[in-house]
KOLMARFI-461715 format. One line per field, with one value per residue (C-alpha): residue number from 1; residue in one letter; x, y, z. Coordinates in Angstrom, 3 decimals, padded with zeros to 6 digits. Example, Ala and Ser with C-alpha at 12.3 -4.5 7.8 and 13.67 -1.06 7.14 Angstrom:
pos: c(1 | 2)
code: c(A | S)
c1: c(012.300 | 013.670)
c2: c(-004.500 | -001.060)
c3: c(007.800 | 007.140)
***
This chain:
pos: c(1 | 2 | 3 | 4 | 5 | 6 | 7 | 8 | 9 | 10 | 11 | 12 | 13 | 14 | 15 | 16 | 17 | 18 | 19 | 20 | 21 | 22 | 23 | 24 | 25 | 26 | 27 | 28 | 29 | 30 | 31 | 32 | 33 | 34 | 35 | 36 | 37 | 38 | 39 | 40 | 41 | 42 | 43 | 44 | 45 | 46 | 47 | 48 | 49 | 50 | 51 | 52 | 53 | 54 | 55 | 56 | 57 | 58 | 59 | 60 | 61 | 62 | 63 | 64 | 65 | 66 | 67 | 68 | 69 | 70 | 71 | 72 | 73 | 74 | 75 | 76 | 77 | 78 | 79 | 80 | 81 | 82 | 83 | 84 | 85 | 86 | 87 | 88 | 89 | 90 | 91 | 92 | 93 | 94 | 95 | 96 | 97 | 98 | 99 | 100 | 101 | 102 | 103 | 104 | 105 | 106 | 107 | 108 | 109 | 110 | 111 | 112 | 113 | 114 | 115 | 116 | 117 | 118 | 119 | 120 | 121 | 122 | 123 | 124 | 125 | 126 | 127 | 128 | 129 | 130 | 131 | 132 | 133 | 134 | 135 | 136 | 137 | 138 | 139 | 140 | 141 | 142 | 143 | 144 | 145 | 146 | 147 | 148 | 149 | 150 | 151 | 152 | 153 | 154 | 155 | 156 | 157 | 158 | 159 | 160 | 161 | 162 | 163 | 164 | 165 | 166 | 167 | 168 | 169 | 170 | 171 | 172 | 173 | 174 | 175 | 176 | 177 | 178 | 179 | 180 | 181 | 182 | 183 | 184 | 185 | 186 | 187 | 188 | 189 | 190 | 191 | 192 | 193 | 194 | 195 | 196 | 197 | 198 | 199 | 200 | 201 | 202 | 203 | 204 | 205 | 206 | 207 | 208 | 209 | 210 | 211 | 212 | 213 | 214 | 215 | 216 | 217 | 218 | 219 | 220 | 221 | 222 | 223 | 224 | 225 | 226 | 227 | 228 | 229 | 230 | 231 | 232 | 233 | 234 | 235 | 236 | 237 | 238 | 239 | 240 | 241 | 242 | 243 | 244 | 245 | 246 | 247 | 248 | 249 | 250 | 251 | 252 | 253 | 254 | 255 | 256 | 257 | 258 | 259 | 260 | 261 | 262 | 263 | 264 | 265 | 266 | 267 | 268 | 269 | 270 | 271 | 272 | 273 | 274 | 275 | 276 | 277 | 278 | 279 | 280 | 281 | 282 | 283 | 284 | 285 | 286 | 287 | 288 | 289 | 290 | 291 | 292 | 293 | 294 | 295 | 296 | 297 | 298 | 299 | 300 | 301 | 302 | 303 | 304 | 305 | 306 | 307 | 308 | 309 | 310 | 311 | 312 | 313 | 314 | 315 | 316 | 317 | 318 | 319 | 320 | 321 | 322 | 323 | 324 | 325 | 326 | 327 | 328 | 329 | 330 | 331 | 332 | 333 | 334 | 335 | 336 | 337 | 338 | 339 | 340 | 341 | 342 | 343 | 344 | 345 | 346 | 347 | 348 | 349 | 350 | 351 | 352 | 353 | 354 | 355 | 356 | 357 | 358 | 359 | 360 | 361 | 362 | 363 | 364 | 365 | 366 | 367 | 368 | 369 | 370 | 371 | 372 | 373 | 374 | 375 | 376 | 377 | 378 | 379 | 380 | 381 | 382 | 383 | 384 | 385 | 386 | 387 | 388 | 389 | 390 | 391 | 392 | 393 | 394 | 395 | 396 | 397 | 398 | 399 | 400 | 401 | 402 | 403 | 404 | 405 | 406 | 407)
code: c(X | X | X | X | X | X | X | X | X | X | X | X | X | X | X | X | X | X | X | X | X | X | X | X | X | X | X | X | X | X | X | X | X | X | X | X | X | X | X | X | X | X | X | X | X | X | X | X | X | X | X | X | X | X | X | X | X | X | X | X | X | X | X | X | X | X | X | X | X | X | X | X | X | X | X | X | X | X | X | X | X | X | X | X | X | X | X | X | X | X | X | X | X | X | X | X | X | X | X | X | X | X | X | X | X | X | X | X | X | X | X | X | X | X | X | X | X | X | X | X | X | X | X | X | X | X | X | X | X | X | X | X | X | X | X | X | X | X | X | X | X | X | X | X | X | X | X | X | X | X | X | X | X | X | X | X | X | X | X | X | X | X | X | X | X | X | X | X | X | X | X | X | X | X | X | X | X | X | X | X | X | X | X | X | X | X | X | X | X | X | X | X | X | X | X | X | X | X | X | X | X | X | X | X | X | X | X | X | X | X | X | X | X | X | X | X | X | X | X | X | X | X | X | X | X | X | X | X | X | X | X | X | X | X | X | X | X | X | X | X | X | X | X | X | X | X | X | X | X | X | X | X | X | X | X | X | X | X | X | X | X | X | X | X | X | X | X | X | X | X | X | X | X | X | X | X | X | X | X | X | X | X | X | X | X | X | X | X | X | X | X | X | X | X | X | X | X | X | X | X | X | X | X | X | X | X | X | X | X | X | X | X | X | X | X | X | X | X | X | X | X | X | X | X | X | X | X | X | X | X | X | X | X | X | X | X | X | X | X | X | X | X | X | X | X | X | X | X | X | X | X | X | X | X | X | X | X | X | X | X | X | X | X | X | X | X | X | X | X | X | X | X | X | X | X | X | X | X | X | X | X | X | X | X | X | X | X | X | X | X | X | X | X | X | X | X | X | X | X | X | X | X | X | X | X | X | X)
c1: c(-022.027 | -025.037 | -027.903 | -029.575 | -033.263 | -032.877 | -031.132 | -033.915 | -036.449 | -034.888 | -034.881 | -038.269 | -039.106 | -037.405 | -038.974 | -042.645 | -044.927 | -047.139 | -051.081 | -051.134 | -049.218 | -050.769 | -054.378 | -053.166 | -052.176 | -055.063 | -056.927 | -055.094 | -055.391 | -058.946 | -059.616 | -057.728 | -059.551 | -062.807 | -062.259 | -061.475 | -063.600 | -062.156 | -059.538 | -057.939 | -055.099 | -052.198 | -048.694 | -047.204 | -049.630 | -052.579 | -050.626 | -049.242 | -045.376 | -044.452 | -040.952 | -040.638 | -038.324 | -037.982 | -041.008 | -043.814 | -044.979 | -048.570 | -049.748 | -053.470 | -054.257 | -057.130 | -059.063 | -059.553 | -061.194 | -058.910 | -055.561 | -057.427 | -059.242 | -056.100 | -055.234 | -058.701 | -056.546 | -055.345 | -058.966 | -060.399 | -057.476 | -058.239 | -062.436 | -061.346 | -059.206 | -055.896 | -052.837 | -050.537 | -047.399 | -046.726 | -044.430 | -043.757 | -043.043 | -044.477 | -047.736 | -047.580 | -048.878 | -049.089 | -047.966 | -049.796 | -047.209 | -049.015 | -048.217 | -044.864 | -046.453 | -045.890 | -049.751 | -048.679 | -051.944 | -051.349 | -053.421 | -054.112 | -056.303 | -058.753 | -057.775 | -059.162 | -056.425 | -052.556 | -051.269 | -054.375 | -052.133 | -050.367 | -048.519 | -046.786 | -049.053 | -051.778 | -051.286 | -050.395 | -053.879 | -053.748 | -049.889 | -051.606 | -054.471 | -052.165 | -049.364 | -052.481 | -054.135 | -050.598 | -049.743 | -053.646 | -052.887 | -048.693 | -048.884 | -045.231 | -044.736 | -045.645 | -041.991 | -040.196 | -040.447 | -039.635 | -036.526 | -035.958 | -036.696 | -034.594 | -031.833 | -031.677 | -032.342 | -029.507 | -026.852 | -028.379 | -029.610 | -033.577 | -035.347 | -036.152 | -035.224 | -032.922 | -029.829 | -029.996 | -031.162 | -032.037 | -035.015 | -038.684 | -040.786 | -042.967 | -040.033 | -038.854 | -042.584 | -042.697 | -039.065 | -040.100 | -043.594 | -041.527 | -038.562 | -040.528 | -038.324 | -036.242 | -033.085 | -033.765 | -033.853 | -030.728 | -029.500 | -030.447 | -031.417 | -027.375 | -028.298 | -031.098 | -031.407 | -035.145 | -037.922 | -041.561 | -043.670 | -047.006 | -045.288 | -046.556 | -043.920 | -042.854 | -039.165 | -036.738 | -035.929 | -039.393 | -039.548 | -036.496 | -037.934 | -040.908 | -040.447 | -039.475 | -035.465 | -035.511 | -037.197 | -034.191 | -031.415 | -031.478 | -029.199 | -032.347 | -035.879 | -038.791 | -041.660 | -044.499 | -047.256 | -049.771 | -048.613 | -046.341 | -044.878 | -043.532 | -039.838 | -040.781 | -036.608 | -036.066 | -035.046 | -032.167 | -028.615 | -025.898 | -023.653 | -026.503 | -027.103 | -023.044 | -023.250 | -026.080 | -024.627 | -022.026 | -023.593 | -025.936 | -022.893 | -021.476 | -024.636 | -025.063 | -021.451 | -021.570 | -025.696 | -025.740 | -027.893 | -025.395 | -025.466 | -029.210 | -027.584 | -027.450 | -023.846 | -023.134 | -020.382 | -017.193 | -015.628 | -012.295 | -012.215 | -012.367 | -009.891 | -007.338 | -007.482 | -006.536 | -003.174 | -002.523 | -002.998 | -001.017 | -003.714 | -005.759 | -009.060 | -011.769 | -014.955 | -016.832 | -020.133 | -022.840 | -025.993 | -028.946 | -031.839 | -034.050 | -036.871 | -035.599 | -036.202 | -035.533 | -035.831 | -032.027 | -030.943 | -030.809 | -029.197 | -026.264 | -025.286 | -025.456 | -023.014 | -021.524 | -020.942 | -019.842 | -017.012 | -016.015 | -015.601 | -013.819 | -011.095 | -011.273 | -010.686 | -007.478 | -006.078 | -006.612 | -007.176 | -010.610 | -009.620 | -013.054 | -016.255 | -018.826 | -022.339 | -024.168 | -027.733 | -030.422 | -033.306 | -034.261 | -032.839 | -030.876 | -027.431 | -025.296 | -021.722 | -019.195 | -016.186 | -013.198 | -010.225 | -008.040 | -004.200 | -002.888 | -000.967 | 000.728 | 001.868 | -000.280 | 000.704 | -002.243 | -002.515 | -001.647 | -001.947 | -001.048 | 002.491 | 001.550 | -001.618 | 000.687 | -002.822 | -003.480 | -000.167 | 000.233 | -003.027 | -002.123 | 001.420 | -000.121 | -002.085 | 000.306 | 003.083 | 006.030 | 008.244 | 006.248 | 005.295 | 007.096 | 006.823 | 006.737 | 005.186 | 004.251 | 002.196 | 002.670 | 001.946 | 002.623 | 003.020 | 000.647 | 000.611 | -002.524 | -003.527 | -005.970 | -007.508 | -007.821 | -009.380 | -012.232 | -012.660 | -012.926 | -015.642 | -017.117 | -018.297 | -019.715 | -022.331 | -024.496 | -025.338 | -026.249 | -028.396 | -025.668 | -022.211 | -019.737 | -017.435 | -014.437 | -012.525 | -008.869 | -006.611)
c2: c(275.439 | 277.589 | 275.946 | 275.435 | 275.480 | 278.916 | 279.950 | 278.934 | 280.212 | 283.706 | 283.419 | 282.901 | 285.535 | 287.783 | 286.666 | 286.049 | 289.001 | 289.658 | 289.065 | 292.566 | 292.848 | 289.686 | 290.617 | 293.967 | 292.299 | 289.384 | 293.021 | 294.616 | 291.373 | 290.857 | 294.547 | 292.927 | 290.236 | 291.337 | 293.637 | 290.465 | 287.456 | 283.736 | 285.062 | 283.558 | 284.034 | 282.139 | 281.598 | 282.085 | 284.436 | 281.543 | 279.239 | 280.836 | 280.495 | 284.554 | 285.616 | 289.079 | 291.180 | 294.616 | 294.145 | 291.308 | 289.733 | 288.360 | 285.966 | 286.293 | 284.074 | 284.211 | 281.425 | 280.944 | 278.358 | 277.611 | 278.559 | 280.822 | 282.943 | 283.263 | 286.404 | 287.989 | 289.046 | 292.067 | 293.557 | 292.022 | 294.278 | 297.185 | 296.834 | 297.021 | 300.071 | 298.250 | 300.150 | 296.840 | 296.944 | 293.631 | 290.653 | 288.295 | 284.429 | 281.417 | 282.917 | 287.212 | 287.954 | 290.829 | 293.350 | 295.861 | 297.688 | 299.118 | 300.230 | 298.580 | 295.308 | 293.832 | 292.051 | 289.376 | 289.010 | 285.294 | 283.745 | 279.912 | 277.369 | 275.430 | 271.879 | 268.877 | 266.906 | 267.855 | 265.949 | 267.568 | 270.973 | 272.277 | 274.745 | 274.198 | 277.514 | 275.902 | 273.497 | 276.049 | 276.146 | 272.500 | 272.889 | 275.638 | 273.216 | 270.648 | 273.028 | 274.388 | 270.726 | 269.235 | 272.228 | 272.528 | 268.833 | 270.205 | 273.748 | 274.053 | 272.945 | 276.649 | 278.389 | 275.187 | 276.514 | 280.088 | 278.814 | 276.968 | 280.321 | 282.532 | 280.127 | 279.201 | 282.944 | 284.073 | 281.395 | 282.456 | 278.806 | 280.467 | 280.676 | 278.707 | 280.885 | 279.616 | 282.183 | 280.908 | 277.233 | 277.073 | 275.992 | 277.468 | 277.903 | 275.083 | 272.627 | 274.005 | 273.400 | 270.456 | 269.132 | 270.846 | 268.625 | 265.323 | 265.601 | 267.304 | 270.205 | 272.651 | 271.132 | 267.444 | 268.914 | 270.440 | 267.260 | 264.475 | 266.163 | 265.484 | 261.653 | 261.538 | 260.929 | 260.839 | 261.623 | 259.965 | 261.908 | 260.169 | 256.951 | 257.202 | 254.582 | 251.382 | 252.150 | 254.816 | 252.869 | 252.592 | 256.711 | 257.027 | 254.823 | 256.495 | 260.144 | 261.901 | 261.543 | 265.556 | 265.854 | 263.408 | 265.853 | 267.687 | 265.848 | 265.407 | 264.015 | 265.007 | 263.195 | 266.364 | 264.949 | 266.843 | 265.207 | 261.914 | 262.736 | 265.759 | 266.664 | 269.372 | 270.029 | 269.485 | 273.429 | 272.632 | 272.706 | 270.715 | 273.848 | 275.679 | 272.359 | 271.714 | 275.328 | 274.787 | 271.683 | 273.481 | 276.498 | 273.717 | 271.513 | 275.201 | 275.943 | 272.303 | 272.755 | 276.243 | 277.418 | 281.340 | 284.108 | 285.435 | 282.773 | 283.363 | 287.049 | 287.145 | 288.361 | 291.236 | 290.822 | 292.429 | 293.286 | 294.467 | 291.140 | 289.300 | 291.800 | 291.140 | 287.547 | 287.599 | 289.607 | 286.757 | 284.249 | 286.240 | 285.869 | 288.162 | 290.061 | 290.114 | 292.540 | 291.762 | 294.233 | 292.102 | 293.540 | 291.742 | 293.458 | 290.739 | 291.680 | 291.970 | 288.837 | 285.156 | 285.852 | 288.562 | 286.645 | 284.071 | 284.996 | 286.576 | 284.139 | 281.795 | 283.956 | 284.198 | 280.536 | 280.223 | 282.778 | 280.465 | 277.638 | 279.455 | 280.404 | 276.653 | 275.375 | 277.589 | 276.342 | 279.149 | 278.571 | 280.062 | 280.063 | 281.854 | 283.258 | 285.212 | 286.036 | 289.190 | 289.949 | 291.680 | 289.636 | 293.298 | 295.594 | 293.976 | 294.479 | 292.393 | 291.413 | 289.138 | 288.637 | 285.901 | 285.158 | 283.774 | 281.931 | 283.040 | 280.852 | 282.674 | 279.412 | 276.795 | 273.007 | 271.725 | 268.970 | 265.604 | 263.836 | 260.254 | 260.520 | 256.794 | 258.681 | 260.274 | 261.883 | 263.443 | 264.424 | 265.993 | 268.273 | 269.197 | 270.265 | 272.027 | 273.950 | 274.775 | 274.878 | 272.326 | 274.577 | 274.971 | 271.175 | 269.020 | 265.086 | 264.162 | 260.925 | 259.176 | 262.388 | 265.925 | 268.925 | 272.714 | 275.371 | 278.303 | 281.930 | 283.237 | 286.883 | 286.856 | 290.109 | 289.283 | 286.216 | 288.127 | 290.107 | 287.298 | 285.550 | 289.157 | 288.778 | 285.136 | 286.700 | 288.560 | 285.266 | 284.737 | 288.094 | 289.454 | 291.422 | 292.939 | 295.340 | 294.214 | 295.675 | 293.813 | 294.368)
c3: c(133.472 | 132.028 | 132.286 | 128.727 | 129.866 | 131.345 | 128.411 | 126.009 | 128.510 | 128.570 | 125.351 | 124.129 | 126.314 | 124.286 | 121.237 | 122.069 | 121.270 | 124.014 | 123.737 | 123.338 | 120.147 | 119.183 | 119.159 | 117.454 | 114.609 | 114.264 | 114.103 | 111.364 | 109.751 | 110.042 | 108.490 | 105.186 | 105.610 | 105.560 | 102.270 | 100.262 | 099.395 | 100.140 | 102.270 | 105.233 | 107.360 | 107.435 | 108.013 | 111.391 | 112.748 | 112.314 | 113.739 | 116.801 | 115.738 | 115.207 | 116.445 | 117.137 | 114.377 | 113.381 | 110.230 | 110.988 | 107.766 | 107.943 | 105.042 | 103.853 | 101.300 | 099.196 | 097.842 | 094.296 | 091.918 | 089.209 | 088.344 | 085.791 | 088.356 | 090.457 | 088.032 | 089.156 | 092.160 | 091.229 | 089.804 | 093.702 | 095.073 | 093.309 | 093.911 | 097.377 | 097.134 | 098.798 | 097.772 | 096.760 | 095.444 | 093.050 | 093.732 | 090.622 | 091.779 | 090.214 | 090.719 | 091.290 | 094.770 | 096.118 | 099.347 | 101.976 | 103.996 | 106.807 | 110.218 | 109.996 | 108.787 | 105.608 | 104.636 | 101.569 | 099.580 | 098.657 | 095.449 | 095.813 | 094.045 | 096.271 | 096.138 | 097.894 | 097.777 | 098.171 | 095.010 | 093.165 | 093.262 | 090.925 | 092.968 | 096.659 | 097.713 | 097.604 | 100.050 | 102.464 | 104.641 | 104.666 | 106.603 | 108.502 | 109.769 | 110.623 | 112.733 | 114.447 | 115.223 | 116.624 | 118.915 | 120.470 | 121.688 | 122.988 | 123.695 | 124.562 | 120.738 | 119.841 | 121.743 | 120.826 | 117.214 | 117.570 | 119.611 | 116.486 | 114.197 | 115.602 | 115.715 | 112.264 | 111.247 | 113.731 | 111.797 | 108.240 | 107.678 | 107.289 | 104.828 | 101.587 | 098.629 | 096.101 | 097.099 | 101.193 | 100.814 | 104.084 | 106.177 | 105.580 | 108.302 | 107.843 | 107.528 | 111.042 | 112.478 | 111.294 | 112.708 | 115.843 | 116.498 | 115.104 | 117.773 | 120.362 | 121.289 | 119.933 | 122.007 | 120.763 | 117.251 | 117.504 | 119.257 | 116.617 | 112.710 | 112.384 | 112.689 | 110.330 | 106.994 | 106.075 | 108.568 | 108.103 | 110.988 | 110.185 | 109.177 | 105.597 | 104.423 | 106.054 | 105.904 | 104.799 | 101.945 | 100.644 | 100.682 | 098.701 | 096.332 | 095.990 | 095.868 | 092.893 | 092.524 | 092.206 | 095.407 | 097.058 | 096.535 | 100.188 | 103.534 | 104.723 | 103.335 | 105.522 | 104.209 | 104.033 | 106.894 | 103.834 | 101.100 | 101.124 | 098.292 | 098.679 | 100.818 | 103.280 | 103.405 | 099.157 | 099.115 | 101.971 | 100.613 | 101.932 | 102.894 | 104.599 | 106.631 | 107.504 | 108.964 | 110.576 | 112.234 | 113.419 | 114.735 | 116.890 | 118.209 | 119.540 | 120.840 | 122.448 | 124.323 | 125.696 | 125.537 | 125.289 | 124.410 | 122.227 | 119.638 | 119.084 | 118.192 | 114.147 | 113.702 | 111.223 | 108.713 | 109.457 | 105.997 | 108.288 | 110.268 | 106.772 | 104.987 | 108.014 | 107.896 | 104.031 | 105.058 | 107.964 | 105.384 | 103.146 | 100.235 | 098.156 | 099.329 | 097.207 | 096.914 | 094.482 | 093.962 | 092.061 | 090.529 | 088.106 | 086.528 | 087.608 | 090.158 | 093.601 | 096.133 | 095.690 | 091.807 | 091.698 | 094.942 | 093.115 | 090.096 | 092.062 | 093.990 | 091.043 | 089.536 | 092.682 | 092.602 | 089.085 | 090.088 | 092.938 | 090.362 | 087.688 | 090.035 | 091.083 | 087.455 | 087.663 | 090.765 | 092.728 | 096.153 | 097.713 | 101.572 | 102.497 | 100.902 | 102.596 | 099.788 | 101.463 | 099.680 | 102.094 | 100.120 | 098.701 | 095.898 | 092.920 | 094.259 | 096.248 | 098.090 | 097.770 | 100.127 | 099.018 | 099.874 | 097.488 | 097.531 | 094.544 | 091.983 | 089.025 | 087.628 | 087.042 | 085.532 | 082.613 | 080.989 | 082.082 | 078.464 | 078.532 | 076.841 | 075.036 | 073.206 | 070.357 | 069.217 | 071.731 | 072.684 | 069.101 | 069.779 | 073.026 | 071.912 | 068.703 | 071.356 | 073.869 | 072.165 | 071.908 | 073.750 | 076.779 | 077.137 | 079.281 | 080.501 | 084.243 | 085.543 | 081.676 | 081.446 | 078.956 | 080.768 | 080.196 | 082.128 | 082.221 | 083.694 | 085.840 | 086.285 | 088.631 | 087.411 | 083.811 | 084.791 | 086.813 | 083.656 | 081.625 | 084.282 | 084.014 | 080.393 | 080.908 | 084.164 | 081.175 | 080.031 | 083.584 | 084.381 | 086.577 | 086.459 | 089.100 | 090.015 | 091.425 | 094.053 | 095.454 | 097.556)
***
């Protein structure tokens, strides 16, 4: 049997930029830096937890009064002669590609205490400060959470925007410093339901009870060790976090390098498996005119969603879906696999409501209805085409549309 520890030690290995790269980097960052007033770095770089990829992205954020002055950004940007390009969110930031490294120019309102802010970015040194305290006193702490990281990026369960619902980076430092290790954490999140890590509460109950109930819809509550009131995991959906279970029991039983691999999307694998099932393939092409990122990721797979359901309503069987957006452009894919039913039974009217029945008949058609069980149903026919053409019209209302292509 493989031995996990070598696994995970091979591993981070891979993953670890070396001092080398690391220092390059703090430098490039402390040349921003020094051209802007109130800034500081952040995110992973401050705090030690950067996994190697393709395109680093290094958070500066720069420290303003009020939520007023935060707009003074762009004039600070421009004084300093920074080529930016603009990224709208609930408060525009901005971006500095250089050298193959994406600088995010990050405006935040100096607060002195977490509930005092008004937006989750400005908390963000305060997470930094504590990440950076906990691993000085637990070095190890530091590869436990790129382990973590790449794992969850490598299983698309990564990354808090709206269209993955997955786990930011902070949530994953912070589960990583609660349960010790990366292995323990894969081991045990299944079993919890909320997580105090500086005991805030005196029981789980009490933190249901006192959080917002909007902030108590994710598997799992992580009480924020900045802020008691705030879930660290609230962006977490349930189906990102049953995949994720899976992908760590697999992981658990056989430990390989391969499954910290992210695995590309085979539209032939997919297409294949809809003939063995003996179902339709889907392709749907989705676009939005909303700016690129979480903002059109998030309208697509909304729509992507509502699709899913519509076919639902009509009792067509979704076997599989696969939602493919690359977190740029305004364009993206979806993959289903449907069990087609041309005829579908509505209704079910209580035969003893004579209203009802009348209406239902009047609608249907007296001809068409029949009684099975005390109940009045009819009988309806399906195209599975119109009905994508149909959903088609409802995705302007939704700032998307698609191009469908079946098989």
């Amino acid at each position: 049997m493989v031995n996990i520890n070598s696994v995970l030690k091979e591993e981070l290995e891979k993953i670890s930029l070396s001092k080398e790269e690391v220092a390059g980097l703090n430098k490039q960052a402390a040349e921003v830096v020094g051209k802007l007033p109130n800034a500081q770095l952040g995110g992973s770089l401050a705090k030690g937890t950067l996994v190697r990829k393709d395109e680093q992205d290094v958070d500066i954020f720069v420290v303003f009064k009020s939520e007023k002055d935060t707009r003074k950004l762009k004039g600070v940007l421009k004084k300093a002669k920074l080529k930016v390009r603009v990224r709208h969110g609930s408060r525009d930031y901005f971006q500095i590609v250089k050298s193959g490294v994406i600088f995010e120019i990050i405006p935040v309102v100096a607060v002195s205490k977490p509930g005092a802010a008004e937006n989750v970015t400005d908390v963000s040194l305060m997470h930094v400060g504590y990440v950076k305290k906990k691993i000085r006193k637990d070095k190890k702490l530091a590869g436990e959470i790129k382990l973590a990281k790449a794992f969850c990026y490598a299983c698309d369960c990564y990354g808090a925007e709206s269209y993955i619902k997955g786990f930011s980076g902070y949530a994953l430092e912070i589960l990583i410093i609660y349960f010790g290790s990366f292995a323990k954490f894969l081991k045990n999140i299944g079993n919890k339901k909320v997580i105090d890590p500086e005991k805030y509460f005196k029981s789980e109950q009490e933190v249901l009870q006192e959080l917002n109930a909007s902030k108590l819809q994710s598997p799992v509550v992580v009480v924020d060790p900045t802020y008691k009131y705030r879930n660290v995991l609230a962006g977490l959906g349930d189906e990102t976090f049953e995949k994720f279970l899976i992908y760590a029991k697999k992981f658990l039983k056989a430990p390989s390098l391969k499954k910290f691999e992210k695995k590309v999307f085979d539209v032939s694998v997919f297409e294949k498996s809809a003939k063995k099932k003996k179902a339709r393939f889907l392709e749907l092409n989705i676009s939005t005119d909303r700016q690129e990122g979480d903002i059109a990721g998030t309208k697509m797979k909304k729509f992507f969603g509502f699709i899913c359901k519509q076919l639902k309503k009509k009792q067509q069987e979704v076997l599989s879906k696969e939602f493919i957006y690359s977190g740029s452009g305004q364009e993206a894919r979806g993959y289903l696999i449907v069990k087609e039913k041309k005829i579908i039974e509505v209704g079910g009217v209580p035969a003893s409501r004579a209203e009802a029945v009348k209406e239902f008949k009047k609608v249907r058609g007296v001809r068409n209805c029949f009684v099975r069980g005390g109940k009045v149903y009819t009988k309806e026919k399906v195209d599975l085409d119109k009905l994508l053409k149909k959903v088609n019209l409802m995705g302007g209302e939704m700032g998307a549309s698609l191009l469908i292509s079946t098989n």
